[in-house]
N, C-alpha and C positions, 0 to 999 in steps of 0.2 A: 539728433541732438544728444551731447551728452550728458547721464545720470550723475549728477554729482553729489559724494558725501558727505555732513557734516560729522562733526563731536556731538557727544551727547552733554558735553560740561561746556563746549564754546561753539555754538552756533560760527562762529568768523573762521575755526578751522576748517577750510573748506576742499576737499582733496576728490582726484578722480578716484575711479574703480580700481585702476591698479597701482593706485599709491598707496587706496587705502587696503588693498591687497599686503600690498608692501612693507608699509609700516606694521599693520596689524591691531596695534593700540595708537589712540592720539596721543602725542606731546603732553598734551593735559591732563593724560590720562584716564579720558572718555573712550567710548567705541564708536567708530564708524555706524551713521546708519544713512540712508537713502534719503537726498533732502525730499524727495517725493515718490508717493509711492505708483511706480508702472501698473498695466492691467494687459492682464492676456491679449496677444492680437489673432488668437485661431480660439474658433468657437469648439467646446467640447467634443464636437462630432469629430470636428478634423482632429484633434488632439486624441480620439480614440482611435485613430486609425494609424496612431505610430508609435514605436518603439520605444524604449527607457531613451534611448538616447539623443530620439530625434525630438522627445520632448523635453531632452535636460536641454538641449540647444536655444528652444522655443522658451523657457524661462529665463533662462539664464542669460540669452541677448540683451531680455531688457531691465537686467542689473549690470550687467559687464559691459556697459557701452561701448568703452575706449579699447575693448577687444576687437578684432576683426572676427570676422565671419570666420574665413578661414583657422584663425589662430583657436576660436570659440571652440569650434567641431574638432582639431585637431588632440586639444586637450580632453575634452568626450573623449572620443575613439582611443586616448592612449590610456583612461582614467579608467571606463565600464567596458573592458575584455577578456579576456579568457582568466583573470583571475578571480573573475566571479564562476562559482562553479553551478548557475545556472540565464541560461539567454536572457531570462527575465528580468536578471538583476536583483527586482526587488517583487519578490510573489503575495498573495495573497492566500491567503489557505482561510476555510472556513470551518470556525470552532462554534460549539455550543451556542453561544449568545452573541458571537460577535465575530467579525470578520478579522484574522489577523496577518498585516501588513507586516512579512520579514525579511529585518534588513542587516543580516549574518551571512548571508553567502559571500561574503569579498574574502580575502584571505586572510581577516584576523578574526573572523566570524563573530563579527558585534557591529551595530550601525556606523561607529565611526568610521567606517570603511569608505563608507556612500561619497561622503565628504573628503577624507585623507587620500584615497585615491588618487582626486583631480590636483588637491590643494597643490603639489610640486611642479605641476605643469603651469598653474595661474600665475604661481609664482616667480618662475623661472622667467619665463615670457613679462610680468610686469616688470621684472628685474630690466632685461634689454630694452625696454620701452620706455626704460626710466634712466635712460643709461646710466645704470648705476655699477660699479665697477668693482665695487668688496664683496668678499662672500660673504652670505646671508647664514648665519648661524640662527637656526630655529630653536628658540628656548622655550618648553614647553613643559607644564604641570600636567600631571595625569591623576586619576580619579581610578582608573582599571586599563579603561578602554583605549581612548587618546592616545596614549605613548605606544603603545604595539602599532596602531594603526598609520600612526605618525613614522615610527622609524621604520614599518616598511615602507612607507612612502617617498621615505627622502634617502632611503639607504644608497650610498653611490651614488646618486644625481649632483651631475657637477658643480662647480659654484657651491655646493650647502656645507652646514655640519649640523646636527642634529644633537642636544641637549635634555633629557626626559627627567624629569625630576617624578617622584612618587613617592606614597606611603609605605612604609618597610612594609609594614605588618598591616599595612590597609587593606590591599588585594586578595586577590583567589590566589590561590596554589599555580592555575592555569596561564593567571595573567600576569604574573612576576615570571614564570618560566619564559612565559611569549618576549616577556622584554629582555630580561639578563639571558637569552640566548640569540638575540636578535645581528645578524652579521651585519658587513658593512662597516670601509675604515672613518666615515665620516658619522658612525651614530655612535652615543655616549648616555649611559641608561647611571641614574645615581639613587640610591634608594634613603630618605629621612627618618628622620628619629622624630615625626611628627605626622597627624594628618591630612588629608586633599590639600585644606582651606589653609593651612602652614606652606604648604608646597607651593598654590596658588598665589597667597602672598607677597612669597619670597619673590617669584618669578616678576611679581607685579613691580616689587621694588627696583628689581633691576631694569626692567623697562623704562622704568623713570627714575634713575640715573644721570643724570644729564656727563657725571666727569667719567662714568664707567663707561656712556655712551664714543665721549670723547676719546679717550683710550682706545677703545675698541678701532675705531677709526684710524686712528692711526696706526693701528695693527693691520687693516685691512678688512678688518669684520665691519657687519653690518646684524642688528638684532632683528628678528621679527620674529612671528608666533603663527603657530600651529592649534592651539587652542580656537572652541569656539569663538571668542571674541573676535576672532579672524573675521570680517566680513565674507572673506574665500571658503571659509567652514561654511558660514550659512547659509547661502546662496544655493551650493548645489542641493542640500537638504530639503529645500522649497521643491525640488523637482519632484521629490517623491508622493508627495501630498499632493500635488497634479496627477503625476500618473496612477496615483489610487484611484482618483474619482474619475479622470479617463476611462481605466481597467472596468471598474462597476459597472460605468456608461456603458460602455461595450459589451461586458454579459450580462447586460440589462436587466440589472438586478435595482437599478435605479431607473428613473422617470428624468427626462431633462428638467437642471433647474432644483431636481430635489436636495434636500440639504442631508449632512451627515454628519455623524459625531466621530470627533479623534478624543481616543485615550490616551495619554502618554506619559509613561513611565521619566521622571524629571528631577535630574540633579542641577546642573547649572543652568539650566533655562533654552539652551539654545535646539533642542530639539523642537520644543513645543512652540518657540517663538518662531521658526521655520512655517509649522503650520499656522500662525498666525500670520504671516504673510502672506502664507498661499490665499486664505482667507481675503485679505485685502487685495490681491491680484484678479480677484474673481473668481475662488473656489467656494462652492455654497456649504459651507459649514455653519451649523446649526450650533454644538457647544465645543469648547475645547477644554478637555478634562484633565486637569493636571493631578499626576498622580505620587504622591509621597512613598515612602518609606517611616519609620520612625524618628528620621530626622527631618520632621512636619514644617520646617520654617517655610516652605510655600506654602500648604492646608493654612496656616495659619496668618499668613499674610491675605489669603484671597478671606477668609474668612471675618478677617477683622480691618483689615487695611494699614496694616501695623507691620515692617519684618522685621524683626528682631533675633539677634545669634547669639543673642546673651542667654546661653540655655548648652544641657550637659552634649556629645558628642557623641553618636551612639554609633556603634562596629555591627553592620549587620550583616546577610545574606546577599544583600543585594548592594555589595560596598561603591559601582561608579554611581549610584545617589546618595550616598555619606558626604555631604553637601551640607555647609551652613551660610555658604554665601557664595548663592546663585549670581554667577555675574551678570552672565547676560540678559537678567529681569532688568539691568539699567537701558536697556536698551527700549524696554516695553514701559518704564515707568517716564521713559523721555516722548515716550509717544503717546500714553494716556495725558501728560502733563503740554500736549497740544504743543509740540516743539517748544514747549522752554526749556534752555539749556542752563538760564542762571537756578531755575528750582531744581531740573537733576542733580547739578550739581551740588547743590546746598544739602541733598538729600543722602546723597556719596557721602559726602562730606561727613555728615550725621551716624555713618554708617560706620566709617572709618575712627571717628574718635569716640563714639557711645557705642556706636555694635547694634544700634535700634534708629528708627525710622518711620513717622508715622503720613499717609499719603491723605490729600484734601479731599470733601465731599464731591468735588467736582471730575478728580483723579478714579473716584472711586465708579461715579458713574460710568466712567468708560473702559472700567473694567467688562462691562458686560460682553456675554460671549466666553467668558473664563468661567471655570468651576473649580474646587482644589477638594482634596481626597486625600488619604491614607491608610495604608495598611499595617497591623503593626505583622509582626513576625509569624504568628500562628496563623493568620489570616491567608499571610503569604502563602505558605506551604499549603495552608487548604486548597487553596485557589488552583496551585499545581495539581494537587490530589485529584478535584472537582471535575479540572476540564478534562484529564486524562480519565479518570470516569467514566464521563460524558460522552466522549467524541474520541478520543484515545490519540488525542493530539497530547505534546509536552512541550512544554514554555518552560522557560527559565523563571529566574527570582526576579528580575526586574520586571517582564513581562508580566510575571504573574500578580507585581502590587498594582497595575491594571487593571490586569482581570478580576482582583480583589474588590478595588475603587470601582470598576465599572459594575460587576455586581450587586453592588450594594446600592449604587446609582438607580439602576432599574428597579430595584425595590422599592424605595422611598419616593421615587419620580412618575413610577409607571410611563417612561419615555421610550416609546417603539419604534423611535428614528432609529434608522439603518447605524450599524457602528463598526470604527477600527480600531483595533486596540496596536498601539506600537508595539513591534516586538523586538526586541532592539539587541539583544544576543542568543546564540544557539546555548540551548540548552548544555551542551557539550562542555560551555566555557565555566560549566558551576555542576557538574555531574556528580558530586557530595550532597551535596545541596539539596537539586533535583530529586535522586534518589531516594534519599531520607522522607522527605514528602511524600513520594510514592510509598512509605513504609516498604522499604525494601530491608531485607534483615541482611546483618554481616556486612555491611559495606567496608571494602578494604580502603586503605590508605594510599594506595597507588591509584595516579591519577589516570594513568593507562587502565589500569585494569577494572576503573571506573567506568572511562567509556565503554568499552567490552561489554558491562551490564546494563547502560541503559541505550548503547546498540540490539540488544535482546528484546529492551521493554517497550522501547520506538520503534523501534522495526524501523531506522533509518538508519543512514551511512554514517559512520567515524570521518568527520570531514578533517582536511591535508592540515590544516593548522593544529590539530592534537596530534595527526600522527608525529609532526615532522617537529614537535617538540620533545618528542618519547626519547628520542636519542640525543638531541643536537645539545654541542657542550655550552656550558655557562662562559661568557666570553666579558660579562660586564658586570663587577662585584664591588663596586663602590657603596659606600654608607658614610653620611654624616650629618652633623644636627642643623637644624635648620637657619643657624644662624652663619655656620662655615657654607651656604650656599652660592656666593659670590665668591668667595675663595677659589670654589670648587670649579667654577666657568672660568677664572682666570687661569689655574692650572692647566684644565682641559686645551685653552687655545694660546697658553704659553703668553698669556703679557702679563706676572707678574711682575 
């Protein structure tokens, strides 16, 4: 039988797996989510007994219904292969306090990878299934991460064209290189005169569109997104928070049954709302720790039941969670609010014209199982400091408001449940950064010759995606303010 999805604004929009692949956003401008939610059919034993990918299969059947078996496995196998530079996919390493889950080995070496990988195969295939006959131009907002991982993903794939929109001056050194030299005649990399949640906006407006939609159509295009909101993003994501607690099962570092805590480093929600499904599918997680930066609008949401973005914008270390409006929490406030889609909406609503939003006692209840955290800026860098210390492991900045959040956890909690902390980019992609925290003295300004120094302090390998930006030319140098953003997609695909 197939899993069908709704809106999270109209319950009556009612679409399969690969429409809602397809679309990416509702008409209404809700997200797809699952009108009910599936549960694992292989008991933990079996599931420890196979691979990343024979368990992305095993989850991911029973969100992608209207896929075939075949079609399923073929997108795996063309998604997690040799451009992860290890068989694991996604490893485990053990730090000081806590186990950490890394999911940087794909070839933009940041978790987006897990997800952007598959996303062009889902796509493609729900394309022909849908017979749908314009190319799919993927218009997508990025935060750091996202858009590198995205335009390797769609670079060249038939049928596409690729659209990345970003903060000028938001990102790393590392992650504006990854994208303005990113090849491929169908990708298109445009940098703003604004931040994420500017860039997010923009994109959001033109998705709902309805005469820009129209236009586009009869140009031959079709819109859809690459973004979390994607149902296609979050799904594969769910796999890896199964095979975590597979992997433990198997080096029986757990007990069948026993529960475990995730940390996760969280800008737009769709990380941590992945392990909240794995959660509901039947993985035994004990809490789900969300963890801030200095732009605390989740800490402060889980803490009060209030989100509000009416508050200053702050540029930190750790800039893919410089986030003021986490989208994909609609998706979790549609599900604590017991599938009503007229109160998300009402609440979107609230968000969009006030910028605040406050959730019912009853909403609030069912918050349980969430915890929200942050670290400001010095914290961060300790945390880097600390674990490498410790254990003489190195995390990045995002990782390490985790490891920061999660510290501070076990002090105040004294909670001895087994834990994973996400680690959601190599070190490598913030090697300034990094650095600095280790107090390292003299750090130069090249970002090559960044890695080179904390290749010496890791004692691990310079991975291909720094090398292979040290040379390659800038091919994509667009800038403009956030309002010529429409502008800017109609030049790009010629229907002005």
């Amino acid at each position: 039988m197939n899993l069908m999805y709704r809106s999270t604004r109209d319950s009556k929009n009612r679409v399969t797996a690969s429409q809602a692949v397809l679309q990416g956003l509702s008409p209404d401008g809700g997200l797809f989510v699952p009108e009910s939610m599936p549960v694992l059919t292989k008991s933990m034993e079996e599931l420890s007994g196979m691979d990343y990918r024979e368990i992305a299969y095993e989850v991911m059947k029973l969100f992608l219904t209207d896929y075939t078996e075949e079609e399923l496995k073929d997108c795996i196998n063309k998604a997690y292969d040799s451009k992860f530079d290890t068989p694991e996919i996604a490893p485990l390493k053990k730090g000081s306090e806590a186990y950490y889950l890394e999911l940087f080995h794909g070839s933009t070496i940041a978790f987006k990878d897990m997800a952007l990988s598959i996303l062009p195969h889902l796509l493609t295939k729900a394309a022909k299934k849908n017979n749908v006959k314009e190319d799919i131009v993927i218009l997508t907002a990025t935060s750091g991460d996202t858009g590198k991982a995205a335009l390797a993903g769609f670079a060249d794939v038939p049928g596409t064209k690729i659209i990345v929109f970003y903060p000028k001056d938001g990102v790393s050194s590392v992650q504006e290189k990854q994208m303005v030299t990113q090849k491929g005649d169908n990708t298109y990399v445009v940098g703003i005169k604004g931040n994420f949640d500017d860039a997010q906006t923009g994109v959001k407006l033109m998705f709902n569109d309805k005469e820009l939609a129209d236009r586009l159509k009869q140009s031959g295009y079709l819109f859809s997104s690459a973004n979390s909101i994607n149902i296609g993003r979050l799904v594969p994501q769910i796999v890896y928070y199964v095979y975590t607690y597979a992997t433990l099962y198997k080096k029986k570092q757990i007990e069948p049954g026993e529960k475990i805590n995730f940390i996760v480093p969280t800008g737009n929600f769709g990380n941590i709302l992945a392990a909240y499904y794995a959660k509901q599918i039947g993985v035994p997680v004990n809490q789900l720790i969300c963890a801030s930066n200095e732009n605390k609008v989740l800490f402060d949401f889980f803490q009060t039941g209030r989100y509000d973005k009416n508050r200053p914008f702050v540029l930190t270390e750790s800039p893919s969670m410089d986030i003021l409006v986490s989208s994909n929490l609609e998706r979790l406030i549609y599900h604590i609010a017991d599938g009503d889609s007229d109160k998300t909406a009402q609440l979107m609503k609230a968000l969009t014209t006030q910028g605040v939003y406050d959730i019912t006692d009853s909403m609030k209840l069912n918050l349980k199982g969430f915890l929200g955290g942050w670290a400001s800026a010095e914290e961060t860098r300790a945390a880097i400091d600390r674990e490498f210390k410790e254990s003489g492991y190195v995390i990045d900045t995002h990782t390490a408001v985790a490891a920061s959040v999660y510290h501070d956890y076990v002090i105040n909690t004294k909670d001895q449940t087994k834990s994973v902390i996400v680690s959601t980019a190599s070190p490598y992609k913030f090697s300034k950064s990094v650095l600095e925290a280790l107090h390292t003295e003299n750090v130069p300004e090249d970002d090559y010759e960044q890695a080179l120094i904390l290749k010496q302090v890791s004692k691990t390998v310079i991975p291909n995606a720094v090398e292979e930006i040290r040379t390659a030319p800038v091919v994509h140098k667009r800038v403009c303010e956030t309002a010529e953003m429409q502008r800017v997609v109609k030049e790009i695909l010629k229907i002005i």
